[in-house]
C-alpha positions as CSV (number, residue, x, y, z in Angstrom):
1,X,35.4,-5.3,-16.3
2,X,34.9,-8.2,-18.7
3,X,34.6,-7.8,-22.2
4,X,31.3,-9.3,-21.9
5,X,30.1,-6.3,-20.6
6,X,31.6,-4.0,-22.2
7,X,30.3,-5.5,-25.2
8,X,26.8,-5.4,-24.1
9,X,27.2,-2.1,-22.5
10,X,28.5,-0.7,-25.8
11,X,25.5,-2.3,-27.8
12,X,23.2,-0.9,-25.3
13,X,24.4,2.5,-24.8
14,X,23.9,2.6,-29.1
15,X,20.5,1.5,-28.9
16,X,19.9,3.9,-26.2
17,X,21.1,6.7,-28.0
18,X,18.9,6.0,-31.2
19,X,16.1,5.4,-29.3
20,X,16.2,9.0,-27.8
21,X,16.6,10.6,-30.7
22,X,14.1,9.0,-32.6
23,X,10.7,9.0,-31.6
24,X,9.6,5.6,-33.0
25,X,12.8,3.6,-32.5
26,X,12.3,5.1,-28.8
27,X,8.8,3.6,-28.9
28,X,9.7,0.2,-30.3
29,X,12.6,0.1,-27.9
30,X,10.7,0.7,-24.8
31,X,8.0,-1.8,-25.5
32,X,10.4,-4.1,-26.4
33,X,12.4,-3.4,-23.0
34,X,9.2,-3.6,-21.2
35,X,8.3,-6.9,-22.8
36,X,11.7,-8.4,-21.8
37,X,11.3,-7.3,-18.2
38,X,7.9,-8.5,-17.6
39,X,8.8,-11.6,-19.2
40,X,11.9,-11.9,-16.8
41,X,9.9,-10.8,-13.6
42,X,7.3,-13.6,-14.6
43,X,10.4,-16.0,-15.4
44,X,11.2,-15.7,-11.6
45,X,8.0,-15.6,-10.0
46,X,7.6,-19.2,-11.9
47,X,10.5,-20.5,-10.3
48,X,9.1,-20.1,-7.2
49,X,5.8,-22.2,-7.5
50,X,3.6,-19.0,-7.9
51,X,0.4,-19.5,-10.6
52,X,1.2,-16.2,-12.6
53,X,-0.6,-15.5,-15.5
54,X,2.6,-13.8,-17.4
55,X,1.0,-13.7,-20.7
56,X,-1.8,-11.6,-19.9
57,X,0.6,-9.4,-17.4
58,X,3.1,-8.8,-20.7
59,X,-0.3,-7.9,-22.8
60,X,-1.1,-5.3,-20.3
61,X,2.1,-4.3,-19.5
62,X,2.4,-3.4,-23.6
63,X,-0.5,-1.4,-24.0
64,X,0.6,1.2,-21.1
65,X,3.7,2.4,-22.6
66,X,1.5,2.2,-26.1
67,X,-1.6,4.1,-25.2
68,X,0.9,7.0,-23.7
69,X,3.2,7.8,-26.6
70,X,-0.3,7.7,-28.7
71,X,-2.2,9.9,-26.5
72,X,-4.8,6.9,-26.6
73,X,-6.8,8.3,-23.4
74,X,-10.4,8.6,-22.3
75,X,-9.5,10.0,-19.2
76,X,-6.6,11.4,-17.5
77,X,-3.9,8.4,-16.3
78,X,-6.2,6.5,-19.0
79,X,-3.0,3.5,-18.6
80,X,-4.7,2.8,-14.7
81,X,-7.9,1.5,-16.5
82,X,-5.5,-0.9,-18.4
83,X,-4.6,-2.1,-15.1
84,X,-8.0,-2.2,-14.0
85,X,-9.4,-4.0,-16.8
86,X,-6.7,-6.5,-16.9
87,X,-7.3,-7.2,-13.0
88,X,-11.0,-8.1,-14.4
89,X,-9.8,-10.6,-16.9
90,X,-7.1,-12.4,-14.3
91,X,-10.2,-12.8,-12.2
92,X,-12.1,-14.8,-15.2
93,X,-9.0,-16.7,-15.6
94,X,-8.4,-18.1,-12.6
95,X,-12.7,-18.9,-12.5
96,X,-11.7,-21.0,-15.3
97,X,-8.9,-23.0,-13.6
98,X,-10.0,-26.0,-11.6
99,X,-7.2,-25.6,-9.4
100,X,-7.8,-22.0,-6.7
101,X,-4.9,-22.7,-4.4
102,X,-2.5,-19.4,-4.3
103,X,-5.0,-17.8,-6.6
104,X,-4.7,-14.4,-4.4
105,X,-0.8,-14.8,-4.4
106,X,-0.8,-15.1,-8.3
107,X,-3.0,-12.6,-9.5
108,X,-1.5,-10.2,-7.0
109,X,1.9,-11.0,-8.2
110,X,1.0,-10.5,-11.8
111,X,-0.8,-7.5,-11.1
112,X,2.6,-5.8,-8.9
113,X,4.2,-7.2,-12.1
114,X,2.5,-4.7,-14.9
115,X,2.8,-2.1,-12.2
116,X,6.8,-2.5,-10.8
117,X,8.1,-3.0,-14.8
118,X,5.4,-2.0,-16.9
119,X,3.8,1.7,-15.2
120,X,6.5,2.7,-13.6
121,X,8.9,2.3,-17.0
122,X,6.7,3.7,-19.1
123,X,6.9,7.1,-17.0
124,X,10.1,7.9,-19.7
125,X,7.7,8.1,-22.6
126,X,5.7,10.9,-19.7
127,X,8.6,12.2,-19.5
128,X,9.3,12.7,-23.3
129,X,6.3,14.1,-23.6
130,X,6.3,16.5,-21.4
131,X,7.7,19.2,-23.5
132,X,7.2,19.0,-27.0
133,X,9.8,18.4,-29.1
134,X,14.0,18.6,-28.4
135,X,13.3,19.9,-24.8
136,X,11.4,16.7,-24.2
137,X,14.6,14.4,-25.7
138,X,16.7,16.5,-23.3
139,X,15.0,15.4,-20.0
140,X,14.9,11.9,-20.6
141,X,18.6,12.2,-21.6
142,X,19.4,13.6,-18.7
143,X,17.8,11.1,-16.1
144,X,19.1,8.4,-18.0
145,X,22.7,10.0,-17.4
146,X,22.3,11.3,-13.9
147,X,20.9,7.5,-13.2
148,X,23.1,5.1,-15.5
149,X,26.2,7.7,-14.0
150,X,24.7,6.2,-10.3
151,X,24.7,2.5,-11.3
152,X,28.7,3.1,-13.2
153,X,29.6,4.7,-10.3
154,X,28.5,2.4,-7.5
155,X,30.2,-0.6,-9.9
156,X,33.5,1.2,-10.5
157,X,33.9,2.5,-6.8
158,X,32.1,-0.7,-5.3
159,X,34.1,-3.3,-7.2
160,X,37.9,-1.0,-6.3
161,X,37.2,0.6,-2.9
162,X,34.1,-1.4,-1.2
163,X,35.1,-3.1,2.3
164,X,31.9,-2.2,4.8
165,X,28.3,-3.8,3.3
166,X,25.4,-1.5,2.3
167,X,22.9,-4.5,3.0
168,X,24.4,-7.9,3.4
169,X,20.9,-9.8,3.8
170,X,19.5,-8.2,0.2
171,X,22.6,-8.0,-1.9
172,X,26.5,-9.2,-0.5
173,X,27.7,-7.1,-3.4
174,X,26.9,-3.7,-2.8
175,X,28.8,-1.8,-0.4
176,X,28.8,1.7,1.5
177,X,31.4,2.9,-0.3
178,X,30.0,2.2,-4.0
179,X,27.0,4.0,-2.9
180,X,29.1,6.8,-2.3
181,X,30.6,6.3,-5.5
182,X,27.3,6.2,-6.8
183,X,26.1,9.9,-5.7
184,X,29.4,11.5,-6.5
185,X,28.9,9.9,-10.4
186,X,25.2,11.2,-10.5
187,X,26.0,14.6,-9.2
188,X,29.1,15.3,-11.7
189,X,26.6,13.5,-14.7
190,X,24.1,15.8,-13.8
191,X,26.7,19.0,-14.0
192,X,27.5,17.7,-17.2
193,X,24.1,17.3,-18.6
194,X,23.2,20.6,-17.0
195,X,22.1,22.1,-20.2
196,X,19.3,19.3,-20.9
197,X,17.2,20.7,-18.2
198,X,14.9,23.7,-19.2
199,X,16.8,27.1,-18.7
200,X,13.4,28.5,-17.7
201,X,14.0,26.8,-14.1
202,X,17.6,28.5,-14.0
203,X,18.9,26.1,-11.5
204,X,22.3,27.1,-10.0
205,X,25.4,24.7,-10.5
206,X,24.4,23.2,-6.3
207,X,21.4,22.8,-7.5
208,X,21.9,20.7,-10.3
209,X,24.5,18.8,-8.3
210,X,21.8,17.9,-5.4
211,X,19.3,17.1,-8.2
212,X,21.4,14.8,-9.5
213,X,22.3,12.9,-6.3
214,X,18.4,13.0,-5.6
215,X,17.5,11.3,-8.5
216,X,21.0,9.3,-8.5
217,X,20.4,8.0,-4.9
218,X,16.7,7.0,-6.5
219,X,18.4,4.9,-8.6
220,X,19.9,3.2,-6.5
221,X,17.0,2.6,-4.2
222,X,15.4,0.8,-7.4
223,X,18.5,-1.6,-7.9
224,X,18.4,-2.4,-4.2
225,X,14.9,-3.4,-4.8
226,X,15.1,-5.5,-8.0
227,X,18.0,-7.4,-5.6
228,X,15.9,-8.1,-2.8
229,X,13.2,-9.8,-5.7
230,X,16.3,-11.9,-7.4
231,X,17.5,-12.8,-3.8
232,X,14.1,-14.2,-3.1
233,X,14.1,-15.8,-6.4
234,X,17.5,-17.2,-5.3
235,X,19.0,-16.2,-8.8
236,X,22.1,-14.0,-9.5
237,X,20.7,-12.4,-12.5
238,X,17.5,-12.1,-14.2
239,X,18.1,-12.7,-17.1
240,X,21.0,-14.1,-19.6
241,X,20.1,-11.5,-22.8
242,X,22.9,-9.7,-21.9
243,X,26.1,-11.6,-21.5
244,X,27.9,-9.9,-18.6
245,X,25.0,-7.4,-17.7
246,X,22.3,-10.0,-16.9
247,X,19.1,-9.3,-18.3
248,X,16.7,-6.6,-18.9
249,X,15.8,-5.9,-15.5
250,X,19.6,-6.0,-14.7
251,X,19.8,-2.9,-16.8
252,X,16.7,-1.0,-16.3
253,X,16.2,-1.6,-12.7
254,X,17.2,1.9,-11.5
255,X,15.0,3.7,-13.8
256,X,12.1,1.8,-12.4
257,X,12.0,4.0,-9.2
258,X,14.4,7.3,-11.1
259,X,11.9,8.0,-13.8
260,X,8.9,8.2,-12.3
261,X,10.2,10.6,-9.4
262,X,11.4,12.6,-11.9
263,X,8.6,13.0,-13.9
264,X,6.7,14.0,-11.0
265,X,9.4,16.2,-9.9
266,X,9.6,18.1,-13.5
267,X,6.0,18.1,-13.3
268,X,5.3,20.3,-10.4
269,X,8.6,22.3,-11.6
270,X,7.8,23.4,-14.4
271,X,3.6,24.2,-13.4
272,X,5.6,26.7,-10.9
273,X,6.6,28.6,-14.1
């Protein structure tokens, strides 16, 4: 491992921690993560010829995260409307341009955009919310463990042990084995982070072991995916912010598709109580 990265991984494991234990630093540093990705995402899209209207996407993609941790809702999944609304003004946008050719393709792209970074991050402020106070801390903790325990584990095994390709065509890199490596990490994180989860659901030490290799193997699904978008892109990383990590999305790939299906599993979970 360079010292590039471990530099940036050190910084970012920091930044991480003060961010979950304070509520407005948490805030700031999801918005700004959010920002970063969209503005990446966008970055790639452009590099492909696609008329995106990143601006307005980042706008939107602010405001979700925003109108969650403030409660800032009309209705119930008020941040859809944001979506909805911003869909409106991309429309008006592209009336103005003179030029229509791939206006489906762009506004399409800049709408999956706000949803693939934007929504689906902001589902860790959901899940901070979710129980008031400490308990709420505790479960984004531990899906950030269980999940950044996937992504060590499939580099550490991967990069010593991987011979047979996971996926060739979507990423060369990633093999069978660090997969493996992956899940065994997520499952001993999520042993170790056992007391972050409410002891209302008294979950049994298998339990939290298969939970963690769930939501571990969800991870990895999501890194998978943010390959097969940089493969298309034809770029390594997305990013440079990072200096042996890559960029934003580099890092908060996996939470993209973890967080969400954690929320929703906690969700119906805990309404079983």
């Amino acid at each position: 491992m360079s010292l590039k990265r471990v530099l940036s991984s050190s910084v970012m494991i920091l930044l991480t921690i003060l961010a979950v234990v304070n509520k407005w630093f948490f805030i700031g540093f999801i918005v700004f993560l959010t920002a970063g990705g969209l503005y990446e995402f966008f970055y790639l899209i452009k590099k492909k010829g696609i008329p995106i209207y990143s601006y307005v996407g980042i706008f939107i993609g602010i405001l979700i995260p925003l109108s969650i941790f403030t409660n800032f809702q009309l209705t119930k999944n008020w941040e859809l409307l944001f979506i909805v609304i911003g869909f409106l003004m991309l429309l008006l946008l592209q009336f103005a341009r003179e030029d229509n050719r791939n206006a489906i393709v762009g506004i399409s792209t800049t709408l999956f955009g706000v949803l693939y970074v934007s929504w689906f991050f902001s589902f860790l402020v959901k899940i901070r919310l979710m129980i008031p106070g400490i308990n709420g801390v505790k479960l984004v903790g531990f899906i950030l463990i269980v999940t950044k325990a996937a992504d060590i584990g499939a580099l550490f095994i991967g990069s010593k042990f991987g011979k047979h390709p996971l996926l060739p065509r979507v990423s060369p890199n990633k093999s069978i084995e660090g997969l493996v490596g992956s899940l065994a990490f997520s499952g001993i994180a999520a042993i170790l982070a056992r007391s972050f989860l409410p002891a209302a659901l008294n979950y049994t030490v298998m339990q939290v072991v298969l939970i963690g290799v769930f939501f571990g193997a969800i991870g990895q699904l999501g890194d998978l995916s943010e390959s097969m978008i940089k493969r298309d892109c034809n770029v390594k990383d997305s990013g440079k912010l990072l200096p042996g990590l890559g960029g934003i999305l580099d890092v908060i790939d996996s939470l993209l598709f973890s967080a969400p299906a954690f929320y929703l599993y906690m969700s119906s979970a805990l309404n079983t109580l």
